[in-house]
C-alpha positions, 0 to 999 in steps of 0.5 A: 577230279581236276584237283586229283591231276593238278596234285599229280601234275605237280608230283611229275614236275616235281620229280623231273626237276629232281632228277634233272638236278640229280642228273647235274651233279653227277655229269661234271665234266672231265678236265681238258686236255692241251696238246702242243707241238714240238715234241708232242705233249700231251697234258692234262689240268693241274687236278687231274693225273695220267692213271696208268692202270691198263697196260695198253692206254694212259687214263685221264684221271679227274674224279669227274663224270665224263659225257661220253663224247669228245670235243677237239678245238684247234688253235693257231698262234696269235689267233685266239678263236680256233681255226677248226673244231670237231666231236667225237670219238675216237679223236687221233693226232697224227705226228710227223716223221715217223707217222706216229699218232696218239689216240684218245677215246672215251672207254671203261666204267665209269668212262675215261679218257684214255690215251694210247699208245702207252708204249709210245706216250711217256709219263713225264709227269702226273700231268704231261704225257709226251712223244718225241724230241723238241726240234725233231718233228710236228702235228701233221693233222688231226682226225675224229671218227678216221675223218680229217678236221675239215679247213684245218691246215696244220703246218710246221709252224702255225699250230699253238694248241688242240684243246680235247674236252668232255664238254662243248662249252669252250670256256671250260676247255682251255 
């Protein structure tokens, strides 16, 4: 009888780690997107694309599996820790004057992360979307879930980069 529930012990062990690895393969991460201020520029990594498929919103594109939720970084110039961070969906960037905001959330099967409005946010290139003109306005603030990132004073000046990723693991986010 002991015999019978150490081989069975086993067998279930055996099948977890399976579907663990199974499960690892497939849950890659999407890549990073980088949003820098200025003219707001949206970009993605060099192996990725912006898909535009859906009249409403841009697709980050990646041929990778997406987790589900999104991870915002915030970084200052000549501080290379963040200055604020958050998760989760939906994430929304708020631009001055004009009070525009770009807004990305993880939708579809399989999930994406997707940017809107497309009518607004301009494919300049397979990898960059963009919004308005260098010189002419800045981030103001940004917002995950219509809540604002906490002790994150955005200015005219300070902001370097928001870092938006598929994965709370900093060093894949950059």
């Amino acid at each position: 009888m002991r015999k019978i529930a150490y081989i069975t012990l086993a067998l279930g062990l055996a099948g977890i780690s399976a579907a663990a690895c199974v499960k690892g393969l497939r849950s890659q991460d999407e890549a990073p997107i980088i949003v820098q201020n200025g003219s707001m520029t949206i970009d993605t990594a060099n192996d990725a694309k912006w898909g535009g498929e859906d009249a409403n919103q841009w697709s980050n594109e990646t041929g990778k599996s997406h987790r589900g939720d999104l991870w915002v970084w915030v970084y200052f110039k000549g501080v290379t820790a963040p200055a604020c961070s958050g998760q989760g969906t939906p994430v929304e960037i708020y631009y001055t004057p004009g009070s525009f905001k770009a807004k990305f959330d993880v939708v579809g099967n399989p999930p994406r992360t997707k940017a809107s409005p497309k009518g607004q946010l301009e494919k300049r290139s397979e990898q960059r979307l963009g919004y308005g003109a260098d010189g002419v306005g800045y981030i103001d603030h940004v917002e995950i879930h219509n809540q604002r990132l906490p002790n994150c004073n955005i200015t005219p000046t300070n902001l370097d980069s928001i870092h938006i990723c598929s994965t709370g693991d900093t060093t894949k986010c950059k």
